[in-house]
N, C-alpha and C positions, 0 to 999 in steps of 0.2 A: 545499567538499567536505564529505562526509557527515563527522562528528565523532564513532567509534564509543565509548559508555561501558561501564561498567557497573553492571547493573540495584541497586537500593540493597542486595536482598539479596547481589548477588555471584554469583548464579546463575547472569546471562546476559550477553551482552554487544546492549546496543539501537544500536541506528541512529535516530538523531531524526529524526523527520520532522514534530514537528509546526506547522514554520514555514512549511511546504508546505501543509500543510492550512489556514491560515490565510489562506495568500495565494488558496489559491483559492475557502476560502468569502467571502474580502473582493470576489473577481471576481464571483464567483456573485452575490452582495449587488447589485452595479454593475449585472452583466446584469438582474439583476428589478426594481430601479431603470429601468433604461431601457426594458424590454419586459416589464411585469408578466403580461402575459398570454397571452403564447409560452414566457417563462421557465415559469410556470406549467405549459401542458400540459406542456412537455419534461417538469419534475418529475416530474408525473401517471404519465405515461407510460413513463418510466425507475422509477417508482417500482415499476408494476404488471409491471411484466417482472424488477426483481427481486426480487419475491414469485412469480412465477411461476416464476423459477429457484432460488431456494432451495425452492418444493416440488419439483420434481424431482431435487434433490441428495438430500433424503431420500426420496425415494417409492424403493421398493426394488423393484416393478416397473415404474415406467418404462422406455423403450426409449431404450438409449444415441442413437440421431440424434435420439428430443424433447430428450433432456439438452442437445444440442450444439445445436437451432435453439433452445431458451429463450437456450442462453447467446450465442448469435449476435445475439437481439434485446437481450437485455440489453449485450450489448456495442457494439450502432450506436445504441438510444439515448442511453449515457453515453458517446458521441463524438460524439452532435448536440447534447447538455447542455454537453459541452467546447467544443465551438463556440464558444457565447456566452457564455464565460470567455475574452477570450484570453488572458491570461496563464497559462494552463492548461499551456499547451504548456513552460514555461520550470520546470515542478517539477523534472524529473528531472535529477539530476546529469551532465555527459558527463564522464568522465573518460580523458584521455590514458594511455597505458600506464606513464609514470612513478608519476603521481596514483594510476592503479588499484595498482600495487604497495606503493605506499604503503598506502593503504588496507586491501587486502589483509593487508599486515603486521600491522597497528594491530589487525583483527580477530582474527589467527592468538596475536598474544602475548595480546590479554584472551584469549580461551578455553583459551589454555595453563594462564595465570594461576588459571581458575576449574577446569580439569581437576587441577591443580598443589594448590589448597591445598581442594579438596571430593573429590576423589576419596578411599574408603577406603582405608587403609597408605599414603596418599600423607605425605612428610616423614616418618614415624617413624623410628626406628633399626631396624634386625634384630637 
């Protein structure tokens, strides 16, 4: 289950995830190991759809349905890149409603915690 902290200043409270990104650049690594040159276009190709939708996120006139078909291609290339990771699919946590309350909890008291002793007049006397 996710392990929520907080950030070294105290500011925030983070959710680690980078044990995820590690197992799926280790997949990714396997896949281009095994098909250098499908893994490759995938890349390519997932690469240039999200250059293609990060300009649309700032071009200030574009038309909201190019914003949504960029991000529609951006989003079926980096599900045909996940393909051939499979361990892809096993990042995301599932959590039971016990689990999620828990969690849940562990969230609500750090950011109490950081509301509690960063907030101004918080702790003085009157």
């Amino acid at each position: 289950m996710i392990r929520p902290t907080l950030t070294a200043d105290g500011l925030a409270v983070r959710l680690p995830i980078a044990d995820r990104a590690e197992k799926l650049l280790d997949a990714l690594a396997v896949a281009y190991a095994a098909d250098p040159d499908t893994v490759d276009q995938l890349l390519t190709h997932h690469g240039a759809n999200v250059v293609r939708l990060d300009h649309a996120v700032v071009s200030e006139d574009m038309p909201e349905h190019e914003r949504a078909m960029r991000a529609a291609e951006a989003d079926g290339s980096r599900e045909a890149l996940l393909a051939e990771a499979p361990p892809a699919d096993n990042l995301d946590d599932l959590l039971g409603p016990d689990d999620a309350f828990t969690l849940a909890g562990r969230i609500t008291n750090l950011a109490d915690y950081i509301r509690n002793t960063t907030a101004p007049g918080r702790g003085e006397a009157a």
